[in-house]
C-alpha positions as CSV (number, residue, x, y, z in Angstrom):
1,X,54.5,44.6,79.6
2,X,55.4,48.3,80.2
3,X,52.9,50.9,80.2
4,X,53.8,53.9,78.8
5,X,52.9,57.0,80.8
6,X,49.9,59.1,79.9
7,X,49.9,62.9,79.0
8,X,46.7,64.6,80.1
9,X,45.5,66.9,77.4
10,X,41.7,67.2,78.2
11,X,40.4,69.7,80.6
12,X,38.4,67.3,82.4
13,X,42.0,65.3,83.0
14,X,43.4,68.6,84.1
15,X,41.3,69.7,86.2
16,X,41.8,66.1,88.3
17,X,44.8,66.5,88.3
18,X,45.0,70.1,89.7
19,X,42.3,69.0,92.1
20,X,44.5,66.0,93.6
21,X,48.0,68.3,93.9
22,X,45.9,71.1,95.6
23,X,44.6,68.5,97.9
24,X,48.4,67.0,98.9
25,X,50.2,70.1,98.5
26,X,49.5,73.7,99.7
27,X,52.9,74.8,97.8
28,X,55.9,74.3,95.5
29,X,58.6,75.2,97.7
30,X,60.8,72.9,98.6
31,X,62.8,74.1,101.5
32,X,60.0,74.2,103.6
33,X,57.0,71.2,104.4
34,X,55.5,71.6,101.2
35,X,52.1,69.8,102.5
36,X,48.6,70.8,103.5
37,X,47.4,69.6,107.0
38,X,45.6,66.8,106.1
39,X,49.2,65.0,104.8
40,X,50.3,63.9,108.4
41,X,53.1,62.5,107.8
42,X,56.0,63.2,105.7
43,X,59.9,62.4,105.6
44,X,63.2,63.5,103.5
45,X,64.1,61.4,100.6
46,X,67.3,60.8,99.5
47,X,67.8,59.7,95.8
48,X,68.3,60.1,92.4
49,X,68.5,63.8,91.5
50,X,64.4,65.1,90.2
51,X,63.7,61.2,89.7
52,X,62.6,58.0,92.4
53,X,64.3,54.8,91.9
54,X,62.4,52.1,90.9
55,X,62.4,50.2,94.6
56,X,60.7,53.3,96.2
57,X,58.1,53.5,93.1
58,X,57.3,49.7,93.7
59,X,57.4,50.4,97.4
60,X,55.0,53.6,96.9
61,X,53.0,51.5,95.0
62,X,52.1,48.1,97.0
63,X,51.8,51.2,99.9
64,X,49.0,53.1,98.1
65,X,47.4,50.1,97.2
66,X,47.3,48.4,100.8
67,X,46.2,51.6,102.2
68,X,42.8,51.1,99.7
69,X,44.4,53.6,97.2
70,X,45.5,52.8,93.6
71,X,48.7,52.3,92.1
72,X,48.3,54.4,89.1
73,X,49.7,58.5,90.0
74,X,50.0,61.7,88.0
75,X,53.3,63.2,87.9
76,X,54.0,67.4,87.1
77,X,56.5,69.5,86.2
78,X,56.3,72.3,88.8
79,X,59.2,74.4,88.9
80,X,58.1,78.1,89.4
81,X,54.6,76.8,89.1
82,X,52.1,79.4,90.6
83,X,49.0,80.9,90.6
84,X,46.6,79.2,88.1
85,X,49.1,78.1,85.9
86,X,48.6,74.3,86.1
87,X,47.1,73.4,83.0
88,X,49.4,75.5,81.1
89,X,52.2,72.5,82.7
90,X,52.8,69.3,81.2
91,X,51.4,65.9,83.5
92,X,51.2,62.6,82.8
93,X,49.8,59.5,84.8
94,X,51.6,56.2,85.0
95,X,51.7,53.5,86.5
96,X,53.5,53.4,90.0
97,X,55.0,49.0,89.1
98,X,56.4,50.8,85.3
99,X,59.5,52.8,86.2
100,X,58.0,55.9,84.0
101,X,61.3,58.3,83.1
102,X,62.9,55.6,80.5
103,X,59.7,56.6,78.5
104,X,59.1,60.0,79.6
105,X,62.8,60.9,78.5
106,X,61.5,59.8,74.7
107,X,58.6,62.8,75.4
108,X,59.9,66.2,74.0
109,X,57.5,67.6,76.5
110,X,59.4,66.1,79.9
111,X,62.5,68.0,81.1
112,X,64.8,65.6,83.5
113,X,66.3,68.3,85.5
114,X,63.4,70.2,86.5
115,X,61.7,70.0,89.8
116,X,58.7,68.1,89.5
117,X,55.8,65.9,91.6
118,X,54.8,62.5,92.1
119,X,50.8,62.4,93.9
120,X,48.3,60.0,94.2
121,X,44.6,60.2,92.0
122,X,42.9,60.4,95.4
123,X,45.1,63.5,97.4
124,X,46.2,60.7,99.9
125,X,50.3,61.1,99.4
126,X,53.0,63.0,97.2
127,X,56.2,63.8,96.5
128,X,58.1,66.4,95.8
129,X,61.6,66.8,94.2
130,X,63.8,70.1,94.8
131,X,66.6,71.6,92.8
132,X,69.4,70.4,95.7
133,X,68.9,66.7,95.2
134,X,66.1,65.8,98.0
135,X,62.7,65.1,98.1
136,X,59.7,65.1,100.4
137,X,57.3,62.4,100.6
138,X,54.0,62.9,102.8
139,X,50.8,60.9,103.1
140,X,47.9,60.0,105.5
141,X,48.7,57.8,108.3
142,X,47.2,55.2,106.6
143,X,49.4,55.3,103.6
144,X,52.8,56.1,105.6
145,X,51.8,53.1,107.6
146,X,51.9,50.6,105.1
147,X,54.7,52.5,103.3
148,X,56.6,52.3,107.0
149,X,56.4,48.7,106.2
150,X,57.6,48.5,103.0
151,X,60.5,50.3,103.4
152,X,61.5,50.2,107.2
153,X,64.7,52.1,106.6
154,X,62.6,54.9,105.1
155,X,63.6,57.4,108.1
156,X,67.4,57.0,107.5
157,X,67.5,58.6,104.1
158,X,67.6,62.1,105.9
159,X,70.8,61.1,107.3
160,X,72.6,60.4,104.1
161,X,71.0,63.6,102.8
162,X,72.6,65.7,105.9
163,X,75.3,63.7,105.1
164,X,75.9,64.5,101.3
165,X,75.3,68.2,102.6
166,X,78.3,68.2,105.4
167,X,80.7,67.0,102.0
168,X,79.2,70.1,99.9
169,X,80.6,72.2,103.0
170,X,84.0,70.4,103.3
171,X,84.8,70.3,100.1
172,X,83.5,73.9,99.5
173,X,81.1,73.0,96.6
174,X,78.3,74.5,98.6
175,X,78.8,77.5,101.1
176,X,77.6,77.6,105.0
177,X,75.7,80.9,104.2
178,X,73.5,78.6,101.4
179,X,72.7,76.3,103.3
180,X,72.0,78.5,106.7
181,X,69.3,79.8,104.2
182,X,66.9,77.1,104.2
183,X,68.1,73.8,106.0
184,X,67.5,74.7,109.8
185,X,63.6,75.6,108.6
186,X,63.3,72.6,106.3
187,X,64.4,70.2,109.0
188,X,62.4,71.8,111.8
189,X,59.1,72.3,109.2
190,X,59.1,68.5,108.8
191,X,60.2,66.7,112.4
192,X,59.8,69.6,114.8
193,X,62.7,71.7,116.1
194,X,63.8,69.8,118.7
195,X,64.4,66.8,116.4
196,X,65.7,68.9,113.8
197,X,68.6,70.1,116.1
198,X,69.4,66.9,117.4
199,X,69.7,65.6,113.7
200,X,71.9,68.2,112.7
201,X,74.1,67.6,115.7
202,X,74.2,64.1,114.8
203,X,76.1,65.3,111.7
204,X,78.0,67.6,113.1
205,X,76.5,70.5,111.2
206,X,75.0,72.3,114.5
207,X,78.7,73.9,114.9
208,X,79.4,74.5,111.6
209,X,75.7,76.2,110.4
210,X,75.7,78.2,113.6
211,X,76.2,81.8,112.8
């Protein structure tokens, strides 16, 4: 049986809630590591635009359980979020095994194509979706760990994101100056520059984001 997600509406929920996301995330921006210090690790998703399929939600979940966390999250709208406007934001809680948006889309209250965050109860891991199609996912080593073994392939989606971004160029959806913007810091922000150059070589976007 399917449970639907929760809407937190008391104070004492809200305030939980803001405690957790302050814990995993230090901001909203996401073209930059979005994370506070104590999130070690964290990778580029690739998937569904402002939304995680439902193998990376079950993945997430047997992750946050194995690492002695639970498998129930809250998830925020967050676009433009700042200062101490939290509580005036719509959250829910759900559970990580129930594919939440089939449910959430029947809530006049949930927007699909807004950026938004997935975190755990405890502050051990999040996520956070951006506007161009990516997300970031970050944890404690002892989360990424077991999520490392749920999903081995987990370090590849950054590659069909880089990927997807080299067709915006060629195909002139996207413009070189966009994405000279924000991609070079993002990559370096999350796997160091020397990684982040090598990546974008990989692509072949090194020569065409050079100025």
């Amino acid at each position: 049986m399917t449970t639907k997600p929760q809407k937190l509406s008391s104070q004492d929920e809200l305030t939980s809630a803001e405690r957790a996301f302050r814990t995993v995330f230090k901001t909203t921006e996401t073209f930059v590591n979005p994370f506070q210090t104590e999130i070690t690790k964290c990778v580029i998703l690739f998937s569904e635009p402002y939304a995680l399929e439902g193998k990376y939600l079950n993945a997430i979940g047997r992750s946050a359980l194995e690492s002695g966390d639970t498998n129930i999250a809250y998830i925020s709208l967050i676009e433009g979020l700042s200062g101490n406007e939290f509580s005036s934001r719509f959250h829910w809680s759900f559970d990580l095994f129930d594919y939440p948006y089939e449910e959430l889309r029947k809530d006049e209250d949930w927007f699909p194509l807004m950026e938004n965050a997935i975190y755990s109860l405890n502050g051990a891991w999040g996520i956070i979706f951006s506007e161009y199609g990516h997300a970031i996912i970050g944890g404690s080593n002892l989360f990424f760990d077991a999520l490392e073994r749920q999903v081995p392939q987990i370090h590849e989606d950054v590659y069909l994101f880089l990927a997807e971004i080299k067709v915006d160029i060629e195909s002139s959806r996207k413009t070189v100056p966009y994405f000279q913007g924000w991609l070079p810091n993002l990559l370096s922000s999350i796997y160091g520059s020397s990684q982040a150059a090598t990546m974008l070589a990989d692509k072949g976007l090194d020569v065409i984001l050079s100025p």
